[in-house]
C-alpha positions, 0 to 999 in steps of 0.5 A: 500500500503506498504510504499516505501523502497529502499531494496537495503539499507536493504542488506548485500553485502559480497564480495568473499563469499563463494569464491573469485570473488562471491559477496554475496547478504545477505537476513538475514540482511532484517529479521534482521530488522522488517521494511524490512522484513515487506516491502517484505510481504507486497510487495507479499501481494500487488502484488498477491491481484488480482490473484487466488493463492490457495497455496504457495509453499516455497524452504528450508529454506530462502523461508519459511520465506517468504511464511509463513506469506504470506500464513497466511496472505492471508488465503492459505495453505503453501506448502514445498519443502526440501532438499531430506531425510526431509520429513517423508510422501509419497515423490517425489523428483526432481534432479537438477545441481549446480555449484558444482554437484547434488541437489535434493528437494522433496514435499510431495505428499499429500500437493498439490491438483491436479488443486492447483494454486499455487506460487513458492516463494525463497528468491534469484533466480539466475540460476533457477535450484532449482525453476525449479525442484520445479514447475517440482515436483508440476506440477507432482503431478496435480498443476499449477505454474502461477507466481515464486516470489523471494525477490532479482533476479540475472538477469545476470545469465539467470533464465529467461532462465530456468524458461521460460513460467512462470512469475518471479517476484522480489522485487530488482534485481542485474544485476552484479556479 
């Protein structure tokens, strides 16, 4: 069982970044520090001991860095999805708004296997619009998306809403702008 840690303590809060009025909640100062960054792995590895998970899927880049040794840890192979233009082999992509325009992340087709069931994980879901792109891609090519997995959750701005018919589990979440 990991040991308990309050990862509030463990989070950098930027006010007005990147504009005035955002309060930016920080997962750098958590791989910062071992102990914290140790706490998240564990946390995942504890909460889907039970479940049948074949794969894990990661949006660039902050959730790389906490899919990767998940997936090693428990044996599965690590699946990415990067911004459109990364990817060298066969691709598909998937567009998606933001705040301030248009976004897109692509997979590449050959990493999943159809029937794959296989966990969406980020660092920080807050609207839901890129993990919603992401499972929409996976499910494309013949995955199922079970369970989303996000360190920090940002409840006020509806990702419920987004993600609907599947499960999002997070670590801390922040119900204030």
């Amino acid at each position: 069982m990991a040991e308990k840690l309050n990862l509030d303590d463990y989070i950098r809060k930027i006010p007005d970044f990147p504009k005035k009025g955002i309060l930016f909640y920080d997962v750098t100062s958590i791989l910062t520090n071992p102990r914290a960054f140790q706490y998240c792995v564990d946390r995942m590895r504890e909460i889907y001991a039970d479940k049948k998970i074949d794969a894990v899927a990661a949006i660039e880049a902050r959730g790389f860095i906490f899919a990767a040794p998940f997936a090693v840890e428990t044996h599965v192979p690590l699946i990415l999805l990067r911004k459109k233009g990364k990817l060298p082999g066969k691709t598909i992509h998937r567009s998606y708004e933001l705040e301030y325009g248009e976004a897109a992340v692509e997979l590449h087709v050959d990493d999943v296997k159809k029937g794959q069931r296989v966990l969406l994980v980020d660092d920080l879901i807050a609207t839901g619009g890129t993990l919603l792109a992401a499972k929409e891609l996976l499910e494309e090519v013949g995955a199922e998306v079970p369970e989303i997995f996000g360190v920090m959750g940002l409840p006020f701005l509806n990702y419920e809403k987004t993600l609907t018919g599947v499960p999002v589990t997070t670590l801390i979440e922040y119900n204030h702008e």
